[in-house]
N, C-alpha and C positions, 0 to 999 in steps of 0.2 A: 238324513237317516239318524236313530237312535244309536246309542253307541251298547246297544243290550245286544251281548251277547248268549246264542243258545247251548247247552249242552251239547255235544254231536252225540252221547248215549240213546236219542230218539229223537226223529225227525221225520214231519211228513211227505209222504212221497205222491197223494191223490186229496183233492176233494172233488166229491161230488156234489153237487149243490142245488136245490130249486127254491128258484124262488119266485113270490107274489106280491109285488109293489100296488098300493091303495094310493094314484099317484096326486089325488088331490087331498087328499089325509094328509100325503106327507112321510106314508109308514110304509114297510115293507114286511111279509113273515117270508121266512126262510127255512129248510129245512136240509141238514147239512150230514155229510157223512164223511169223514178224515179218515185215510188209512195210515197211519205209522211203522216207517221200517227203523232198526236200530243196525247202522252201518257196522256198528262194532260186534254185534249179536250179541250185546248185555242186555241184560233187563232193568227197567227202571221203576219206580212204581208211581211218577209223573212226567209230562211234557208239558212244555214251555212255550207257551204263544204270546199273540197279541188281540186283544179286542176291546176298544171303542167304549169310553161307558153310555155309548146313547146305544149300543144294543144290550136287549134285556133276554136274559138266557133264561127257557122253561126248562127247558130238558135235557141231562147228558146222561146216554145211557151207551153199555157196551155187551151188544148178544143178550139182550133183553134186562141188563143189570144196571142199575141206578150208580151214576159217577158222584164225586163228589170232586168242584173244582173252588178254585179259590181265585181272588183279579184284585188290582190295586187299580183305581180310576184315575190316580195321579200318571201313573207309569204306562197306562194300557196293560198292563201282564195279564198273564189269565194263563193258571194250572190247573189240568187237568188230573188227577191223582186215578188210578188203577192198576189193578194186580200184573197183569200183563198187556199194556194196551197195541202191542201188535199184532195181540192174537185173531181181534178180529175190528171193522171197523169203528170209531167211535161216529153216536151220530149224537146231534144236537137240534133240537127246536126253539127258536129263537126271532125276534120281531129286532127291525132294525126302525133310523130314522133315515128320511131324504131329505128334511131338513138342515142341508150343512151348506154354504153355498159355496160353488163348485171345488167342492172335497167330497172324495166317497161317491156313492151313487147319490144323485143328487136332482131335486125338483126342478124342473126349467119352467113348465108350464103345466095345467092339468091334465094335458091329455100328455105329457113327454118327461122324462126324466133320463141323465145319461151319468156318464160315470170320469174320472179323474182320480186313479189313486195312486198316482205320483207324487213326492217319491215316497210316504209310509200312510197311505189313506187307506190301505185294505184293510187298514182296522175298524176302519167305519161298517164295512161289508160286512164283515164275517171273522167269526176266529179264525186265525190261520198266524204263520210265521211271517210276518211280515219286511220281512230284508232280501235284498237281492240273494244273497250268498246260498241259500236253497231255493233249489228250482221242483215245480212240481207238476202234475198233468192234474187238469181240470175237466169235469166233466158239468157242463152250465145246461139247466132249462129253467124259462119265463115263462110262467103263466100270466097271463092280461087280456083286456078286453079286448072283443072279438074284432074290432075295427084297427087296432091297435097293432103294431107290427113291433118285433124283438130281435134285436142283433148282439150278438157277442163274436168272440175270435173267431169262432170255426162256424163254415155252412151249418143249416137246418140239418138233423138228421130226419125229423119227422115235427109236421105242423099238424096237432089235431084238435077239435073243436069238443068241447063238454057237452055232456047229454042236452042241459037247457038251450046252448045256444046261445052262451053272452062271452064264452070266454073261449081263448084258444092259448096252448102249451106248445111253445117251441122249445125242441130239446136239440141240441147242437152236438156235433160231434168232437170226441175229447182234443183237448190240443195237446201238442208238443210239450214238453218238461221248458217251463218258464218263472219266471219270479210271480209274485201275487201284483206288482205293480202294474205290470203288462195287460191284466184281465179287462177286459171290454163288456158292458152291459150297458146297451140304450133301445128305450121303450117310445115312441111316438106312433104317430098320422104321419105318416111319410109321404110327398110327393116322388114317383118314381122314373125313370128316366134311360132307356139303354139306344145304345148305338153301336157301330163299328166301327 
């Protein structure tokens, strides 16, 4: 673990997250929404994360308003600056890499990619606070090819299939208030197997 410490003026308390791994590219896009609570009920006019310099940020907007953040690629940091970013969620459009080997979500083979972000990899993922010390609930869906099967922490809440027919979206239901290391994402051809 880094020894970076956070403000406790804002911290987050959800991400929602979807994402789309290109798993023979190597890449993934993602599309991300953070909710920030402030324990203390100050207001701040930034929060304090971590993200990865191999993920490439399009977009930070909040309730339809253009953010403006700042990141050191030595450090991983990555601040987010806004007038009041509890008021509503911040979201972020952003393409990662799975080129890391086994760090982050990570390439195994063409058709399978899994993840390892013990103990500070979740910054390969996605911005987020990446230290045990705050815990947060996640809400994860994988879109991927339609032969292709997606596991993260919690059951499927719903598996559905896109108009054309090549891809299918598992969205899982949120888990429990956990650190960002704990987070599980793996995309394969699974062989399947039950008994009693």
């Amino acid at each position: 673990m880094s020894n970076f410490r956070l403000s406790q003026d804002i911290i987050p308390s959800h991400y929602e997250v979807s994402f789309e791994p290109d798993i023979p590219a190597k890449i993934f896009s993602a599309r991300q929404l953070i909710t920030f609570i402030s324990p203390s009920n100050a207001q701040t006019d930034h929060a304090e994360l971590f993200a990865h310099k191999s993920l490439t940020i399009h977009s930070i907007t909040q309730n339809g308003a253009e953010l403006k953040y700042s990141r050191d690629e030595e450090t991983s940091r990555f601040n987010i600056f806004g007038d009041n970013l509890t008021s509503h969620p911040v979201e972020i459009h952003f393409h990662g890499s799975l080129d890391h080997f086994t760090m982050g979500w990570y390439y195994v083979n063409d058709e399978c990619c899994s993840s390892q972000f013990e103990s500070s990899y979740a910054r390969y993922l996605m911005p987020c606070f990446d230290e045990p010390c705050v815990k947060c609930t996640f809400s994860i869906s994988i879109t991927t090819l339609k032969h292709l099967t997606a596991y993260s922490n919690m059951p499927a809440q719903s598996i559905l299939t896109n108009e054309d027919n090549t891809k299918r979206t598992f969205t899982f239901h949120q888990t429990p208030p956990m650190s960002c290391y704990l987070l599980a994402l793996v995309v394969g051809d699974f062989d399947m197997k039950t008994g009693f």
